[in-house]
Backbone as CSV, one residue per row, in Angstrom:
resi,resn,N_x,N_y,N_z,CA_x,CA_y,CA_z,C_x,C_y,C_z
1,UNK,0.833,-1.174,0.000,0.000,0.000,0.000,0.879,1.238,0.000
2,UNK,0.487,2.068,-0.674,1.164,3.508,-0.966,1.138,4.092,0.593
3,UNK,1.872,5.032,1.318,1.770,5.568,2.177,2.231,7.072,2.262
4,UNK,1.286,7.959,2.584,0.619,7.772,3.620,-0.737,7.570,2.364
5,UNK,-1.758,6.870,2.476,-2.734,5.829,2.191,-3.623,6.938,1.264
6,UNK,-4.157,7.102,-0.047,-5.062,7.673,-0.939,-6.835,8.075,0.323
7,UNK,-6.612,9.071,0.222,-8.288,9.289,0.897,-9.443,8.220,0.706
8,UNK,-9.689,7.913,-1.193,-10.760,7.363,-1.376,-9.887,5.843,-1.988
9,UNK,-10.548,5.005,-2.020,-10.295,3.755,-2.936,-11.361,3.010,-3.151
10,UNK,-11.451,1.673,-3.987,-12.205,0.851,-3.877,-11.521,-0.838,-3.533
11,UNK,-12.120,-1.192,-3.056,-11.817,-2.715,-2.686,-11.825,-3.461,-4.140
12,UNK,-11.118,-4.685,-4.067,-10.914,-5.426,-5.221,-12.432,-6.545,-5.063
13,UNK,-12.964,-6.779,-3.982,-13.867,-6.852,-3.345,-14.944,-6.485,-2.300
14,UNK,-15.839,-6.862,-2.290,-17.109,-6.393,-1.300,-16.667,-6.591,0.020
15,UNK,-16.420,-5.618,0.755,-16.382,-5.930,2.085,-17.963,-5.404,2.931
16,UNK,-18.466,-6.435,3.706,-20.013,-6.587,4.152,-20.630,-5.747,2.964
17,UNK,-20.682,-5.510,1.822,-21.759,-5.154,0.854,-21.194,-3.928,0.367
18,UNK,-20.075,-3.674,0.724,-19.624,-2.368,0.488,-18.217,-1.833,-0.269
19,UNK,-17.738,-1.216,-1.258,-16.425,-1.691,-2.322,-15.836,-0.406,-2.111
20,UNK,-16.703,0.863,-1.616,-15.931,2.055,-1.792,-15.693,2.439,-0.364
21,UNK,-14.832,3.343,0.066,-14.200,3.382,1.248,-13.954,5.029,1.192
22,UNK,-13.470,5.350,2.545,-12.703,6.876,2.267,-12.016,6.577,3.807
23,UNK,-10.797,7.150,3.917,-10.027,6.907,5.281,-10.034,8.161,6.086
24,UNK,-10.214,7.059,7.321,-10.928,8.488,8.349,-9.608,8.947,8.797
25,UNK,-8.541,7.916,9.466,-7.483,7.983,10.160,-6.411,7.050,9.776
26,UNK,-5.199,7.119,9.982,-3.828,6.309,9.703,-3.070,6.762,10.579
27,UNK,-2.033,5.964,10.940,-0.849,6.012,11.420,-0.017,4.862,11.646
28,UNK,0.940,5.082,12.114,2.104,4.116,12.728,3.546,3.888,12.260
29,UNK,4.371,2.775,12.553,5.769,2.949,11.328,5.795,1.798,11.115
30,UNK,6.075,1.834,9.813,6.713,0.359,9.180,5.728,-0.300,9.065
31,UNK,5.945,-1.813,9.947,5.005,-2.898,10.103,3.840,-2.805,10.834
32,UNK,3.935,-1.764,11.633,3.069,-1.796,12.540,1.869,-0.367,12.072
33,UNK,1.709,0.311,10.489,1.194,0.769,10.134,-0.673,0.439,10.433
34,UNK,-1.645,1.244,10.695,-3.075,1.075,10.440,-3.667,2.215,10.038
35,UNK,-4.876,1.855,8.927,-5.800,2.747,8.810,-7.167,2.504,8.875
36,UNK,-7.734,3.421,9.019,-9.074,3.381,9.904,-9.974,3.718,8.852
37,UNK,-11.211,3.113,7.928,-11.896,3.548,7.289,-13.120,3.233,7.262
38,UNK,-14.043,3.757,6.726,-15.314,3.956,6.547,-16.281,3.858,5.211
39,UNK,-16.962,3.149,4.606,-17.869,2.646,3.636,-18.252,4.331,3.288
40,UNK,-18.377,5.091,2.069,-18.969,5.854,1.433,-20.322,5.949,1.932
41,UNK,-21.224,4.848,1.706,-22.586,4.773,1.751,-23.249,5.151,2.899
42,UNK,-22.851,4.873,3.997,-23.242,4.712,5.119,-22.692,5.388,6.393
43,UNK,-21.370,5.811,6.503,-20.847,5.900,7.428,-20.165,5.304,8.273
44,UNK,-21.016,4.085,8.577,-20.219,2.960,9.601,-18.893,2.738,9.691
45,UNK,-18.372,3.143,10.693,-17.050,2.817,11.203,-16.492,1.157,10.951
46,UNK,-15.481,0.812,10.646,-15.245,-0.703,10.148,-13.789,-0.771,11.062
């Protein structure tokens, strides 16, 4: 994954019904990198 991580993307698949994303939050170094995102549609935190 590119870092620091594209705002919007889409999944190569459906995750629970949902392919488009936008990232709320990221951080960390190296290996121990996470980002925090959220379904377009809905909101729901994942």
């Amino acid at each position: 994954m590119k870092w620091p991580p594209t705002l919007c993307w889409t999944a190569p698949k459906t995750i629970n019904g949902n392919r488009h994303f936008q990232v709320k939050t990221y951080g960390g170094k190296n290996e121990d990198r996470w980002v925090d995102i959220f379904p377009t549609k809905n909101k729901k935190r994942y």
